[in-house]
N, C-alpha and C positions, 0 to 999 in steps of 0.2 A: 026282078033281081032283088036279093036282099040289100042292107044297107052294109055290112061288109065288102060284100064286092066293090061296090060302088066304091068304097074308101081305098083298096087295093088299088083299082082302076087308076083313080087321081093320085094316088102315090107315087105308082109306074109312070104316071104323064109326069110329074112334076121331077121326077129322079132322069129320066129320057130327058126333059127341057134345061138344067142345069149342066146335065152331059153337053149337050150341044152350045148353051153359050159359054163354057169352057171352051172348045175344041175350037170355036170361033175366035174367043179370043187369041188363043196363043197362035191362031192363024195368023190373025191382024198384027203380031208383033215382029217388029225388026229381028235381023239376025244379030243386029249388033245390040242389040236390048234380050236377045236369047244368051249370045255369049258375055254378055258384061260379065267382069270379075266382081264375087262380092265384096265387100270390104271384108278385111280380118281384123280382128281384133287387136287390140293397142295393148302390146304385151308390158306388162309393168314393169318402170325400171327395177334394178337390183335394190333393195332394200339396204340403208346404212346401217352398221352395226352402234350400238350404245356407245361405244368407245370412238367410231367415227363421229358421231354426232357431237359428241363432248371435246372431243378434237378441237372441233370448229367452234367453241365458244371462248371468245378468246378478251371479249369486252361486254360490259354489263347490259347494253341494248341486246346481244346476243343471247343475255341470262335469259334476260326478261322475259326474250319471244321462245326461248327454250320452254320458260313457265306455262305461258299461255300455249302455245301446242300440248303440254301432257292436260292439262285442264282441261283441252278443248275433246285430247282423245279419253279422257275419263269421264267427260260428258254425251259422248257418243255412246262409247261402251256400253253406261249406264240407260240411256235411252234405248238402244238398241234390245238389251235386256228386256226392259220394262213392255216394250211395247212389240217389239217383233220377235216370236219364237222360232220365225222358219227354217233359217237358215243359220245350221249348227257352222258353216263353215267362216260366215260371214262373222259371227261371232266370235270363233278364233282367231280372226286374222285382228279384227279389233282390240281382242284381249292381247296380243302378240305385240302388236303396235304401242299398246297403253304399258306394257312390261320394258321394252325395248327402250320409251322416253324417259319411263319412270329410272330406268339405268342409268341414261345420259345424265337425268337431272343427278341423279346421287352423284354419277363422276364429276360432273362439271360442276356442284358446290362445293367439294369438296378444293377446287380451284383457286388460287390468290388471283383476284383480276384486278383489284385498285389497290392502293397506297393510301394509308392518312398520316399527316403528318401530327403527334400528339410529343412538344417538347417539354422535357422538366422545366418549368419557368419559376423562376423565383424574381427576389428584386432587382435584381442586378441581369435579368434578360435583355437582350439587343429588341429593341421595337421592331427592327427587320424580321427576327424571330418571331415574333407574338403577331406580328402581320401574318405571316403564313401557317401561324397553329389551325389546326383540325384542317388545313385544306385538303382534300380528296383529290387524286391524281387517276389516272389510269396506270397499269403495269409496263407499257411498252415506256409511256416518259419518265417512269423512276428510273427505269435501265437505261435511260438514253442523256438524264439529268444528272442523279445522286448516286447510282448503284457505283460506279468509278471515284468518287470521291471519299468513296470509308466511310462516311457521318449517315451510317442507317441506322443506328439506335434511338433513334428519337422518332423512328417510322412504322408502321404498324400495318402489315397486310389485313387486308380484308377480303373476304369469298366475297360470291355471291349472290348470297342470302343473307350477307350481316350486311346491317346499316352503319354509316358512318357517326360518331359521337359529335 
């Protein structure tokens, strides 16, 4: 016999010997390891919109970690680009995501979230006064301290993206 055959031969044995410990295994297994359910996939929750997420920023720790997520999705993006071309879809959902924070963040600076207090002092100022110049407040304690008392011209909102003086 040539050497063809012979390689045919062991092809047919070894394609026959896989058939069978196939057929063997799924002998040997349970019915309840046949019918297991497989897991399904973990469907994503609903995505918030720009306007939602901005929503909820309502104190400057808020700002902050608003910043650091569109950074963190604009470091992705950009990696993703750079290094993985496979997946056109993954890439969109990235760039979607990175448009979406990049929105929040525009809504939510455009935001007053703190208070500074910056008065006309001259000489004749109350030291109680010039004690509390340039103090930084949050928005919720001006409304709950000053906003009822009329004396808010000597007070100065700030977003949050301006530093306090």
């Amino acid at each position: 016999m040539s050497w063809w055959i012979w390689l045919v031969v062991i092809f047919s044995l070894s394609v026959i010997v896989l058939i069978v410990i196939i057929v063997i295994a799924i002998l040997t297994m349970s019915e309840e390891e046949l019918e297991k359910p497989r897991k399904k996939r973990k469907t994503t929750p609903q995505k918030k919109s720009a306007k939602e997420i901005a929503d909820e920023v309502t104190t400057l720790a808020k700002f902050r970690a608003l910043e650091k997520k569109l950074e963190s999705a604009d470091q992705k993006r950009q990696e993703f680009q750079a290094y993985d071309s496979r997946s056109l879809k993954r890439e969109e959902s990235l760039d979607k995501r990175y448009d979406i924070l990049q929105e929040a963040y525009d809504i939510a600076s455009e935001k007053f979230l703190r208070w500074q207090f910056l008065p006309h002092g001259d000489i004749d100022t109350p030291l109680s006064i010039l004690e509390r110049a340039y103090k930084v407040i949050s928005f919720e304690e001006f409304d709950e301290k000053y906003r009822n008392t009329g004396n808010t011209e000597d007070w100065c909102e700030l977003r949050g993206d301006e530093e306090a003086d």
